[in-house]
Structure formats: structure tokens, C-alpha cells
C-alpha positions as CSV (number, residue, x, y, z in Angstrom):
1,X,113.6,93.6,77.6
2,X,116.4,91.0,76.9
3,X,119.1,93.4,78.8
4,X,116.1,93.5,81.9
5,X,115.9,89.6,82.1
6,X,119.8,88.8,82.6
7,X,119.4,90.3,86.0
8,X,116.5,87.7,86.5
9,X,113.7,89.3,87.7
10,X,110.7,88.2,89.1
11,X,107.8,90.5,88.1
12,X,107.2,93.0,85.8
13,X,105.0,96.6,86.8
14,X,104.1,98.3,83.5
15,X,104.1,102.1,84.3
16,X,101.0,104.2,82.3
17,X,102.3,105.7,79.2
18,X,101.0,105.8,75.2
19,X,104.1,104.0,74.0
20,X,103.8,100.9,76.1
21,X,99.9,100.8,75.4
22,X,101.2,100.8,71.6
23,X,103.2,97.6,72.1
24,X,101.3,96.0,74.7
25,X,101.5,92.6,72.6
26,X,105.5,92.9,72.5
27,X,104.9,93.2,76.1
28,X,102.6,90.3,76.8
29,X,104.3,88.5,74.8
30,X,108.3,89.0,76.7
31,X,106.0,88.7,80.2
32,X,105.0,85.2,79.3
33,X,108.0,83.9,77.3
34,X,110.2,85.0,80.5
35,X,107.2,83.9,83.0
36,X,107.3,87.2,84.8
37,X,104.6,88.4,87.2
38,X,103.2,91.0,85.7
39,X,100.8,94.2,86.9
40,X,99.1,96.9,84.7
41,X,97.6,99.6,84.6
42,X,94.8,99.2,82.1
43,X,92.6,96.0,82.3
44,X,93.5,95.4,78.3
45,X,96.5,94.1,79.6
46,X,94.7,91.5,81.8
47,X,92.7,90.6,79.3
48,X,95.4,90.3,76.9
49,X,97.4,87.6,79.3
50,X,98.6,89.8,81.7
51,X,98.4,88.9,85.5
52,X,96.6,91.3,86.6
53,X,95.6,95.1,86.4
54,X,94.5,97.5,88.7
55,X,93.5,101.3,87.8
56,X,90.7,103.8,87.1
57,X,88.1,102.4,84.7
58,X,89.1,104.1,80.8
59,X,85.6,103.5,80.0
60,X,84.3,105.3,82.8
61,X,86.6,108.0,81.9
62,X,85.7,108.4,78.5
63,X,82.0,108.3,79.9
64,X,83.3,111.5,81.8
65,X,85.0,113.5,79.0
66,X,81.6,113.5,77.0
67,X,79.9,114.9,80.0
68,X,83.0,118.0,79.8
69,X,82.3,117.8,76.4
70,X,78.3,118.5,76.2
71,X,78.6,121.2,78.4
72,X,80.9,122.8,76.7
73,X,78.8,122.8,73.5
74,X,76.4,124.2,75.4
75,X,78.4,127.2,76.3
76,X,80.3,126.5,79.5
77,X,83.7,127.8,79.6
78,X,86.6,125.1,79.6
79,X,88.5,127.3,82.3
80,X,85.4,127.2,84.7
81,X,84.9,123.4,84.7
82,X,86.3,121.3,88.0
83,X,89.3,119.4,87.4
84,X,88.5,116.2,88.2
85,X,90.4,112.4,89.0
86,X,88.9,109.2,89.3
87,X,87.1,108.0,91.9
88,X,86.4,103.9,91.1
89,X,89.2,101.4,90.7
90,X,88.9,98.0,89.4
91,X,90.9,95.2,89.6
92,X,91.3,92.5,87.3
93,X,93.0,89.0,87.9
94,X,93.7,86.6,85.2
95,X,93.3,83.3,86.6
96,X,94.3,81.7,83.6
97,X,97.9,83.2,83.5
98,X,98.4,82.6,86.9
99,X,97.5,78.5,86.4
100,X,100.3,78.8,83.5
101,X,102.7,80.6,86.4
102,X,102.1,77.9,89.0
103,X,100.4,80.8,91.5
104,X,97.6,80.4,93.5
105,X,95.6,83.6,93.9
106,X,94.4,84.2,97.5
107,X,90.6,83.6,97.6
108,X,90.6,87.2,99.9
109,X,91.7,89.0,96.8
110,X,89.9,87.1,94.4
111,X,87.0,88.0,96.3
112,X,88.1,91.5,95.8
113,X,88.4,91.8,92.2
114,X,86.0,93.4,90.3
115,X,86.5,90.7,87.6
116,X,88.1,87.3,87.7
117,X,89.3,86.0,84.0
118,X,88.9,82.2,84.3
């Protein structure tokens, strides 16, 4: 992170991957002690002090895997079950971070987000 900020970016886009989800406070914590914009992936980060996040619901997912997962105890063959992606999106803004940035969120997309933290 310290060789990223000598350049002096402005924002920060944390791409999906099980490592960065493992250090997600190291990450939070170099996005607010370098006040960088920040957008994730999973809403955790949001929550967490991120800016904001925007992806497929994990709990929905999850939801979805024990569906795959009941029909296959009941017989159904793994290689005749639909491959499926997500179809629902949410977006989560962090008001609270953005007040500590000095940003004013557009009311249009904070009409849009499917949760606000204040």
C-alpha cells in the first residue's frame, strides 16, 4: 500500500478475491489513514468504513447454494443442475465515511442505494 500512495491516488477499487477479504481491516484501515475513496465488492467493506460497495448479495448466494445443495441430497446429479449468476445487486453508501472525506453524496444515488449507513 505505501509504494501505491507515493503516486497519490485518489480512490481505491478493491477487486474480489479471498486474500483481500482476509485483510479487509489492513485495508480499511490504509483507505482511511490515506483518505482514499474507496469501492468494494462485498457490503462488509461498507460496513466496516468503507465508502461504498456495490455487488451481488453473499447472503442471497449462500441462500442459493443450499437450494443446489438439497437437491442434490435428494438425488439430483451435480452435472445436470443450471449454472447460475446473480441476478440482484445492492449498493451500499456509507454516509459516515463520506462526512469524514468531505463528500457530499448525490441525493439521486442515495435514493438508489439499497442501504444508506448514517
Amino acid at each position: 500500500m505505501e509504494a501505491s500512495t507515493k503516486s497519490h491516488p485518489n480512490a481505491l477499487i478493491v477487486a474480489t478475491d479471498p486474500l483481500l477479504f482476509t485483510h479487509h481491516v489492513r485495508i480499511l484501515e490504509a483507505v482511511q489513514t490515506h483518505r482514499l475513496l474507496s469501492m468494494f465488492r462485498f457490503r462488509q467493506f461498507a460496513e466496516a468504513g468503507g465508502l461504498m460497495s456495490y455487488g451481488a448479495s453473499v447472503l442471497r448466494m449462500w441462500r442459493r447454494t443450499a437450494y443446489f445443495v438439497d437437491c442434490i441430497l435428494k438425488g439430483a446429479k451435480p452435472s445436470e443442475l443450471p449454472v447460475e449468476q446473480p441476478t440482484q445487486f445492492e449498493l451500499v453508501i456509507n454516509l459516515k465515511t463520506a462526512k469524514a472525506l468531505g463528500l457530499t453524496i448525490p441525493p439521486p444515488l442515495l435514493f438508489l442505494a439499497d442501504e444508506v449507513i448514517r
